[in-house]
N, CA, C and O atoms as CSV, one atom per row, in Angstrom:
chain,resi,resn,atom,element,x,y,z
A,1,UNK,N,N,7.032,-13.497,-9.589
A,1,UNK,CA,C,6.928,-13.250,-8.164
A,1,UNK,C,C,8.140,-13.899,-7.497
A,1,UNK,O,O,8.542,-15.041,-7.721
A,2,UNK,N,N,8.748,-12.877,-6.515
A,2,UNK,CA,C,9.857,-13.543,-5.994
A,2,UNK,C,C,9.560,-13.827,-4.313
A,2,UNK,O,O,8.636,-13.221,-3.771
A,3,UNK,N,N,10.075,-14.407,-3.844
A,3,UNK,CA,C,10.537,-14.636,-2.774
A,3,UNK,C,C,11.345,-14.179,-1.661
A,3,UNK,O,O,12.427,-14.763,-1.601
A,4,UNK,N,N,11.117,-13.189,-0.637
A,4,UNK,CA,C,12.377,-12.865,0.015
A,4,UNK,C,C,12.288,-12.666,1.137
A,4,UNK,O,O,11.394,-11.897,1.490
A,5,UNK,N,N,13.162,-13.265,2.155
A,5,UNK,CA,C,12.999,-13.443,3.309
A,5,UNK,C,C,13.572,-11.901,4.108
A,5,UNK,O,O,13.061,-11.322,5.066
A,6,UNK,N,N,14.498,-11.621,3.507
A,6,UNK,CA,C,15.052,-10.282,3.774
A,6,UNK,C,C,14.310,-8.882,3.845
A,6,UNK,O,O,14.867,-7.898,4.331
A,7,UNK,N,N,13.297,-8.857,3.442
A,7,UNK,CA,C,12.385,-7.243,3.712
A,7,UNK,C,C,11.419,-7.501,4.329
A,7,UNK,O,O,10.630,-8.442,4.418
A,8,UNK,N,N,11.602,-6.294,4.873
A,8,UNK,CA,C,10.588,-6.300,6.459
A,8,UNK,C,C,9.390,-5.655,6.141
A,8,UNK,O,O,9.500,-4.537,5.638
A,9,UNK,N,N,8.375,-6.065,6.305
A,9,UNK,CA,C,6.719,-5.182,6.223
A,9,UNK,C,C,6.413,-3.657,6.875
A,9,UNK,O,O,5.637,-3.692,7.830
A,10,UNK,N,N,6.824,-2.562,6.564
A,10,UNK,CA,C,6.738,-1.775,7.267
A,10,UNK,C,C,5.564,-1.341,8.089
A,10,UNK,O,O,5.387,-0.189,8.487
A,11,UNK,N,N,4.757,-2.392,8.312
A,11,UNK,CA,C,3.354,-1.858,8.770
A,11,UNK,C,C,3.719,-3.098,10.207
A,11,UNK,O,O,3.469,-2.839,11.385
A,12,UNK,N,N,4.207,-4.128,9.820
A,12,UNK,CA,C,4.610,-4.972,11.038
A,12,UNK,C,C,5.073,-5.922,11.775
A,12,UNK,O,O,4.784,-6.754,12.636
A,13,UNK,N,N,6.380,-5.250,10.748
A,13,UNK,CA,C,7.439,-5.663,10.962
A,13,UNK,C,C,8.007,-7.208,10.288
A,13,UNK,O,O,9.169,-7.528,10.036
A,14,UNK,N,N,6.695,-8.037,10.102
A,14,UNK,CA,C,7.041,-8.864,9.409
A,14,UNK,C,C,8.691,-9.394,8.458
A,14,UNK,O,O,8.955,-8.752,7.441
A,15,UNK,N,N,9.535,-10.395,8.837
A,15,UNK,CA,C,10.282,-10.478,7.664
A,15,UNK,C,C,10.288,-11.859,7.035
A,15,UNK,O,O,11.326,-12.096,6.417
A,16,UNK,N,N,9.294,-12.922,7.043
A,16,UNK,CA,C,9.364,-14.186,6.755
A,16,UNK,C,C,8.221,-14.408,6.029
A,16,UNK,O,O,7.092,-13.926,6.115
A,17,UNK,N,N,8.772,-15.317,5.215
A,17,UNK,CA,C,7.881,-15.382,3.233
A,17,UNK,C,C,6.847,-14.316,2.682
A,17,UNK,O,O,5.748,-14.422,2.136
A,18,UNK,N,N,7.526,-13.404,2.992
A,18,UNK,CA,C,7.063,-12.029,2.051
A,18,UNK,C,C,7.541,-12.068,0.446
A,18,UNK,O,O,8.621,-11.938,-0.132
A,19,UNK,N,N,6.407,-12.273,0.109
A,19,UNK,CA,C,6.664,-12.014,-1.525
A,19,UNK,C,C,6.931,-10.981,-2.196
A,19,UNK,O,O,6.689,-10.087,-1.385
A,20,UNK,N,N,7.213,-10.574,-2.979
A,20,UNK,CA,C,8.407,-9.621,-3.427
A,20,UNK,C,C,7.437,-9.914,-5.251
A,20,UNK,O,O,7.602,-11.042,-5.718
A,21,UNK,N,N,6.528,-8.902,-6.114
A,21,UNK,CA,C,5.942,-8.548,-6.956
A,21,UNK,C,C,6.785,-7.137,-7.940
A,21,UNK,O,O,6.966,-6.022,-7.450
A,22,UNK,N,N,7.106,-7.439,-9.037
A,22,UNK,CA,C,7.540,-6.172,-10.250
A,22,UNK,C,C,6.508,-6.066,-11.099
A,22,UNK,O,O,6.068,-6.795,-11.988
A,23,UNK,N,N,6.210,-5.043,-10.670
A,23,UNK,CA,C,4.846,-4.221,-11.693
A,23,UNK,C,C,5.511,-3.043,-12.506
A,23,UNK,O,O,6.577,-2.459,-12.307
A,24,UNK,N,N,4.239,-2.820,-13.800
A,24,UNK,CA,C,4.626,-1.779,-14.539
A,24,UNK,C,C,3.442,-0.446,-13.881
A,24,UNK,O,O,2.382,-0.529,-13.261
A,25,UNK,N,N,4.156,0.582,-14.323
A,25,UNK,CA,C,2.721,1.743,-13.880
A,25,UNK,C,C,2.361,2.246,-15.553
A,25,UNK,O,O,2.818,2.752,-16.578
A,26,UNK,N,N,0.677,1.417,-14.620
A,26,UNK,CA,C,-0.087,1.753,-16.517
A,26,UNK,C,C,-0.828,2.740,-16.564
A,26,UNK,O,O,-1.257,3.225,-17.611
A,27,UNK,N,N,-1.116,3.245,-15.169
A,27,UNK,CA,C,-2.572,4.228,-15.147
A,27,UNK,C,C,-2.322,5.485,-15.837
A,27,UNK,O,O,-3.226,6.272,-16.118
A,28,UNK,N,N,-1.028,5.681,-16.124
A,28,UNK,CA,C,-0.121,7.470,-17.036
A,28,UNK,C,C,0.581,6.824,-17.823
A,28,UNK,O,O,1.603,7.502,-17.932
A,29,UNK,N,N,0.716,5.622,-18.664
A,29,UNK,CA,C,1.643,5.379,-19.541
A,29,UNK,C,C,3.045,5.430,-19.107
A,29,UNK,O,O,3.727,4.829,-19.937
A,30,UNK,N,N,3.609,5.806,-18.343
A,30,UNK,CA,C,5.070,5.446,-18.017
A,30,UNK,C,C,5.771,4.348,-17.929
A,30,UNK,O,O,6.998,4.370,-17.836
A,31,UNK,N,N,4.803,2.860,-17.956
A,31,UNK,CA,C,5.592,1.925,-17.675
A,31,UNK,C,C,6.946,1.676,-17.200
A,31,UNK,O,O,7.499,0.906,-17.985
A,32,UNK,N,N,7.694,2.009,-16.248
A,32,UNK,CA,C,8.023,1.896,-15.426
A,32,UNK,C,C,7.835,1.129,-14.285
A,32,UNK,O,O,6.794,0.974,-13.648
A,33,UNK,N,N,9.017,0.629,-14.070
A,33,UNK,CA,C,8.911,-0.555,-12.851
A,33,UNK,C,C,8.818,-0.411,-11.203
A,33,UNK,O,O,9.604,0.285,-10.560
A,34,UNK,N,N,8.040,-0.962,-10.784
A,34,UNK,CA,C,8.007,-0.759,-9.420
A,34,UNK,C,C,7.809,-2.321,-8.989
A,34,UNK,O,O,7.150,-3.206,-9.535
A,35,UNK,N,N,8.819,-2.344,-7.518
A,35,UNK,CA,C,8.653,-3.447,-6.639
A,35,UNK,C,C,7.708,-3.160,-5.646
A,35,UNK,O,O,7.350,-2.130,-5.075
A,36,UNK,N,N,7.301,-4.712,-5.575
A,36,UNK,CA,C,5.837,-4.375,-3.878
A,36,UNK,C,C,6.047,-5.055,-3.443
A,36,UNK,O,O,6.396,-5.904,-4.263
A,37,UNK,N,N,6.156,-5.660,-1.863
A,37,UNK,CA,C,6.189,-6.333,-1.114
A,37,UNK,C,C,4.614,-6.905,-0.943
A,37,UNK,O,O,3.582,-6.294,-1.222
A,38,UNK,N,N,4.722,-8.008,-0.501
A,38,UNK,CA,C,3.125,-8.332,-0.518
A,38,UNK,C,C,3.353,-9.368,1.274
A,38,UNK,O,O,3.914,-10.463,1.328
A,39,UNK,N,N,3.027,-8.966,1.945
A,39,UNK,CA,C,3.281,-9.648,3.308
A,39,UNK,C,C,2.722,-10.823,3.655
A,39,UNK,O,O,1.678,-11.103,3.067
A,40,UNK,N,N,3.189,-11.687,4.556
A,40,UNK,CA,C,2.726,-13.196,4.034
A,40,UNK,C,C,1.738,-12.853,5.870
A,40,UNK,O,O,0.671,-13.467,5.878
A,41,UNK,N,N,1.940,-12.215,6.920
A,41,UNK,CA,C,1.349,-11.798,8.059
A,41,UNK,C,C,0.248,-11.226,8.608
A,41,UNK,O,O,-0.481,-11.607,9.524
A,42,UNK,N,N,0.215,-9.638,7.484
A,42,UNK,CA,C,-0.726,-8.565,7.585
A,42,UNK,C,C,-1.570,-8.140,6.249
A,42,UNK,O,O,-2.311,-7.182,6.027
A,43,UNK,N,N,-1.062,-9.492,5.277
A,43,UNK,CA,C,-1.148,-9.403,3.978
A,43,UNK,C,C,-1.139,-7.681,3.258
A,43,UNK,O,O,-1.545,-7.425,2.124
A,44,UNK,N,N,-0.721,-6.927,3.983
A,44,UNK,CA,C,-0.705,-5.780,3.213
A,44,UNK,C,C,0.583,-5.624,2.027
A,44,UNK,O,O,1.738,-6.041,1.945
A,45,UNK,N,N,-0.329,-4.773,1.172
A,45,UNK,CA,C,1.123,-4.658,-0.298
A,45,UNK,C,C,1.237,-3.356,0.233
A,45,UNK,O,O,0.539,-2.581,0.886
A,46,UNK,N,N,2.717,-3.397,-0.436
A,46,UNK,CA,C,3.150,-1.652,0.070
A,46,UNK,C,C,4.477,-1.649,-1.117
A,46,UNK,O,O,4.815,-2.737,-1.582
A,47,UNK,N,N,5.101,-0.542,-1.508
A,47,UNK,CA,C,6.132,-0.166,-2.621
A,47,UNK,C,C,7.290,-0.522,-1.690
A,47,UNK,O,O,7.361,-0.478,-0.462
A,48,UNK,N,N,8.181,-0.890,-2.621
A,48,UNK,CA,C,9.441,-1.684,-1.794
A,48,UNK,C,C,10.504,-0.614,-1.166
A,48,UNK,O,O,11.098,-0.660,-0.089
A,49,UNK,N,N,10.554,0.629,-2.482
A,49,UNK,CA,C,11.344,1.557,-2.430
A,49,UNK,C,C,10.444,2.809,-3.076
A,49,UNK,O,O,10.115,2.666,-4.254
A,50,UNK,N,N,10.137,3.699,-2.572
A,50,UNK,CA,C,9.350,5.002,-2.712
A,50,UNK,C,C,10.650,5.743,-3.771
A,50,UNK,O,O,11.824,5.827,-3.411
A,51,UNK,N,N,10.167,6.191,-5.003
A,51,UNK,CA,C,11.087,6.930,-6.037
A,51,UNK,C,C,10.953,8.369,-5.467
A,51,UNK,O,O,9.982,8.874,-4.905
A,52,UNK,N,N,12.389,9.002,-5.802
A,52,UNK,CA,C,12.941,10.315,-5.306
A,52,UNK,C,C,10.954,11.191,-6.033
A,52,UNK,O,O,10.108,11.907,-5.498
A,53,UNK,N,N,11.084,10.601,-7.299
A,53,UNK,CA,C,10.029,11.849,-8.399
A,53,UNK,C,C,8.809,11.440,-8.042
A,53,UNK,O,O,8.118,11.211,-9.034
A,54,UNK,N,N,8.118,11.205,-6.750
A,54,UNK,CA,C,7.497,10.210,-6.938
A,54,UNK,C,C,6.133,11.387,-7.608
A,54,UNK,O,O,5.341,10.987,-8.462
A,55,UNK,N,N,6.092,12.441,-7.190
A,55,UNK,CA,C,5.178,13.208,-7.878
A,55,UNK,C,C,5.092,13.377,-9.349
A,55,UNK,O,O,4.071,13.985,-9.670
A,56,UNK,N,N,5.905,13.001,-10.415
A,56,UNK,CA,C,6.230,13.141,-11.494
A,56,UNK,C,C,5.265,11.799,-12.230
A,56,UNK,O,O,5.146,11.705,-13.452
A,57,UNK,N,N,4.596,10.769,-11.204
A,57,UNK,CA,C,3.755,10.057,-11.726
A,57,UNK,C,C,2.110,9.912,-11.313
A,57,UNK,O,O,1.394,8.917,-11.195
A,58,UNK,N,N,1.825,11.453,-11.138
A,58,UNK,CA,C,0.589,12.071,-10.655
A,58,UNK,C,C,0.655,13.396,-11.745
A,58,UNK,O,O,1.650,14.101,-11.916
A,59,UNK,N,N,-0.853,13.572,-12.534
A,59,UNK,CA,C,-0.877,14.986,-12.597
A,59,UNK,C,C,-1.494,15.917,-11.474
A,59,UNK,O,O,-2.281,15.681,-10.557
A,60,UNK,N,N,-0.894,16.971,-11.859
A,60,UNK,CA,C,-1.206,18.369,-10.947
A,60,UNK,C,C,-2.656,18.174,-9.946
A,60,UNK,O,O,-2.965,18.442,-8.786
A,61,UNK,N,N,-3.441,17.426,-11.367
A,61,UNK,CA,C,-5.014,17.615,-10.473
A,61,UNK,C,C,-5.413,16.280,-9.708
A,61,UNK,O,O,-6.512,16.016,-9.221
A,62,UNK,N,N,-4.361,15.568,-9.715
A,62,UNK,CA,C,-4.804,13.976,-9.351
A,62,UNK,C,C,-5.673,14.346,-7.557
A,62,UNK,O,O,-5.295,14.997,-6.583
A,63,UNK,N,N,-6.971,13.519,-7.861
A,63,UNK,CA,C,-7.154,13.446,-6.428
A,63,UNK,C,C,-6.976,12.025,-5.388
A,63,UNK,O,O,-7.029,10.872,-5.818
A,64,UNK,N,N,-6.829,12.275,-4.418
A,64,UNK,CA,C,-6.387,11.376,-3.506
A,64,UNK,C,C,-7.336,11.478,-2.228
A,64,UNK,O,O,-8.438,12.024,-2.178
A,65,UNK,N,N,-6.659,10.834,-1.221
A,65,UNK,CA,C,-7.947,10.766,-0.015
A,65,UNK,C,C,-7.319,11.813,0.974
A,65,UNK,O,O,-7.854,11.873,2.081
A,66,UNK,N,N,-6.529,12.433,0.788
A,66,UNK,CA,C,-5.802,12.892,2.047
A,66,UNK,C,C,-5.003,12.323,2.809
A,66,UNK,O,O,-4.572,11.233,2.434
A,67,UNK,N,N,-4.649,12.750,3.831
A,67,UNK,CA,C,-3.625,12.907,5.053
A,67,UNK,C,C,-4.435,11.162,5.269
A,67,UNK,O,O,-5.648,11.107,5.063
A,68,UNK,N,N,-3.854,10.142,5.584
A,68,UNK,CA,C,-4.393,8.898,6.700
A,68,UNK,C,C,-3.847,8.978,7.252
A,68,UNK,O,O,-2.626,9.017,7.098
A,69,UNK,N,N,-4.728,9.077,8.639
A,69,UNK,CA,C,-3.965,9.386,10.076
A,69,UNK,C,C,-4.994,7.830,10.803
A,69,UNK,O,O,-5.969,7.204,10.387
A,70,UNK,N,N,-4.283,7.749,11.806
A,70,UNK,CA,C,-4.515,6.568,12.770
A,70,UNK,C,C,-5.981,6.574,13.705
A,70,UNK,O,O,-6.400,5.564,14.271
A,71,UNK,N,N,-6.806,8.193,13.753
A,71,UNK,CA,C,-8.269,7.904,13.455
A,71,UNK,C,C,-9.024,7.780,12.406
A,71,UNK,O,O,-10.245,7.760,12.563
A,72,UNK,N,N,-8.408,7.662,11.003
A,72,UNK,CA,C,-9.101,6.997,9.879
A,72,UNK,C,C,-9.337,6.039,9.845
A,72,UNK,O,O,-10.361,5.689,9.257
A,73,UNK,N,N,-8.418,5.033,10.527
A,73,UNK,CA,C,-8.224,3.479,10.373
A,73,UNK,C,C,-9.336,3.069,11.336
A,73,UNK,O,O,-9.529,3.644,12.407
A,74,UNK,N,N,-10.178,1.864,10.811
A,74,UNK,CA,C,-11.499,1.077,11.409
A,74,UNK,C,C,-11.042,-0.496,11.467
A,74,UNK,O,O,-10.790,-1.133,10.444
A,75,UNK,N,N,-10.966,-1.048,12.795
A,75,UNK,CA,C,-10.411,-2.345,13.270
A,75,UNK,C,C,-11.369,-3.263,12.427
A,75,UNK,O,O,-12.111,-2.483,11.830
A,76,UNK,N,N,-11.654,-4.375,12.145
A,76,UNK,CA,C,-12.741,-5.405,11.834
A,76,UNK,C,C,-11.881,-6.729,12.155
A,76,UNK,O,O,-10.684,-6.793,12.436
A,77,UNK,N,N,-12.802,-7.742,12.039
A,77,UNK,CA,C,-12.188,-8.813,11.803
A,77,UNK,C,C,-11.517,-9.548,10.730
A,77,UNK,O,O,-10.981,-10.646,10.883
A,78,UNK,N,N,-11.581,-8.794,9.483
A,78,UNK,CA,C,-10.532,-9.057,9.001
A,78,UNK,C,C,-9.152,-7.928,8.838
A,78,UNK,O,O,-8.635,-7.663,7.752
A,79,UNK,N,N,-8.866,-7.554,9.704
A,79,UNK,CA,C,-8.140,-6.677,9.739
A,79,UNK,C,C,-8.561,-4.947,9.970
A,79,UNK,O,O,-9.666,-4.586,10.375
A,80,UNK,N,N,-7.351,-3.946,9.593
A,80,UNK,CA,C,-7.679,-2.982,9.745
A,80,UNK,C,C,-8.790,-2.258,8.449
A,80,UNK,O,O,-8.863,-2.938,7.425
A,81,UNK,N,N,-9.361,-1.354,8.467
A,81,UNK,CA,C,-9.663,-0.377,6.908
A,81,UNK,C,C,-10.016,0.934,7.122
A,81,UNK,O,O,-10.432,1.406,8.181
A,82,UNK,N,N,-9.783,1.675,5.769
A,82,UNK,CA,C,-9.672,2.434,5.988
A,82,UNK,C,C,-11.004,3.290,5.720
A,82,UNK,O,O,-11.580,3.007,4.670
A,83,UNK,N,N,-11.546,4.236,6.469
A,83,UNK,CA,C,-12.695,4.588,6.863
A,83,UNK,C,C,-12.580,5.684,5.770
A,83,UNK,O,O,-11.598,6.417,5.650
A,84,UNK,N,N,-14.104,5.732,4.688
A,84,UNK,CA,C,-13.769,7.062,3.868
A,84,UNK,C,C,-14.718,8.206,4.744
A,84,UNK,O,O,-15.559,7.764,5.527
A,85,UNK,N,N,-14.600,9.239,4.629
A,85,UNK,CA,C,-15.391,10.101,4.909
A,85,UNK,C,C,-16.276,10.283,4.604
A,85,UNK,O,O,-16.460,10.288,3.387
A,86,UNK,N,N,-17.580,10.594,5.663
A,86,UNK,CA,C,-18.854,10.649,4.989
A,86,UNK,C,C,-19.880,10.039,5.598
A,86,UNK,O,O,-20.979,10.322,6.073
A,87,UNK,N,N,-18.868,8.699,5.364
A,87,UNK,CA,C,-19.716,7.409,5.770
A,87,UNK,C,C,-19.846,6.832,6.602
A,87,UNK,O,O,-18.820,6.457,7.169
A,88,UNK,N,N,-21.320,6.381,7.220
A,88,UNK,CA,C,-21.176,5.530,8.369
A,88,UNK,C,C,-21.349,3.993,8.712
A,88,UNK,O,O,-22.115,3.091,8.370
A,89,UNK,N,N,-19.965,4.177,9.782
A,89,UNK,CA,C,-19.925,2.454,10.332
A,89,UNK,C,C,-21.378,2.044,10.586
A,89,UNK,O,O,-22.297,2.631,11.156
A,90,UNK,N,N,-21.264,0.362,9.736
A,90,UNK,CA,C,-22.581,-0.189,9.933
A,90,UNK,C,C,-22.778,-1.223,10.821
A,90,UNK,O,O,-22.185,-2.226,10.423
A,91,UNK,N,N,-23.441,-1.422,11.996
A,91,UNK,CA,C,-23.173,-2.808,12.592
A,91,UNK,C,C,-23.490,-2.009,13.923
A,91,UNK,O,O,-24.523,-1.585,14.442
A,92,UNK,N,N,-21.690,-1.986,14.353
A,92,UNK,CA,C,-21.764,-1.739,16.025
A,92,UNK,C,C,-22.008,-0.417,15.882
A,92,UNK,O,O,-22.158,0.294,16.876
């Protein structure tokens, strides 16, 4: 785990003691390296640099959640999350 004061959190803006993580991708065997930022602010991880292929490490049928758009996202107190479909908020 590195250290770097230099990259900014793209979620907000953050640029001070963001940790800086090199992972392999195991879930398809490619091992291949990827950097993550891990934010010391909004604690969110995010990929440092998005690869040109990035589809080339998904098959055809991979499913995903869709489009996240900014009414998916559910405020709490510990931060934001992301709301799956379907389901309902419990509480308020």
């Amino acid at each position: 785990m590195d250290t770097s004061p230099d990259v900014t959190c793209k979620l907000c803006g953050n640029n001070n003691r963001n940790k800086i993580h090199e992972v392999r991708e195991m879930l398809f065997g490619t091992r291949d390296k990827f950097r993550y930022l891990e934010c010391d602010t909004c604690h969110s991880i995010q990929i440092c640099t998005l690869p040109d292929n990035l589809g080339t490490y998904y098959p055809s049928d991979y499913y995903s959640l869709g489009e996240i758009t900014l009414s998916s996202w559910q405020m709490s107190h510990d931060g934001p999350k992301i709301r799956k479909p379907g389901l309902k908020s419990q509480g308020k």
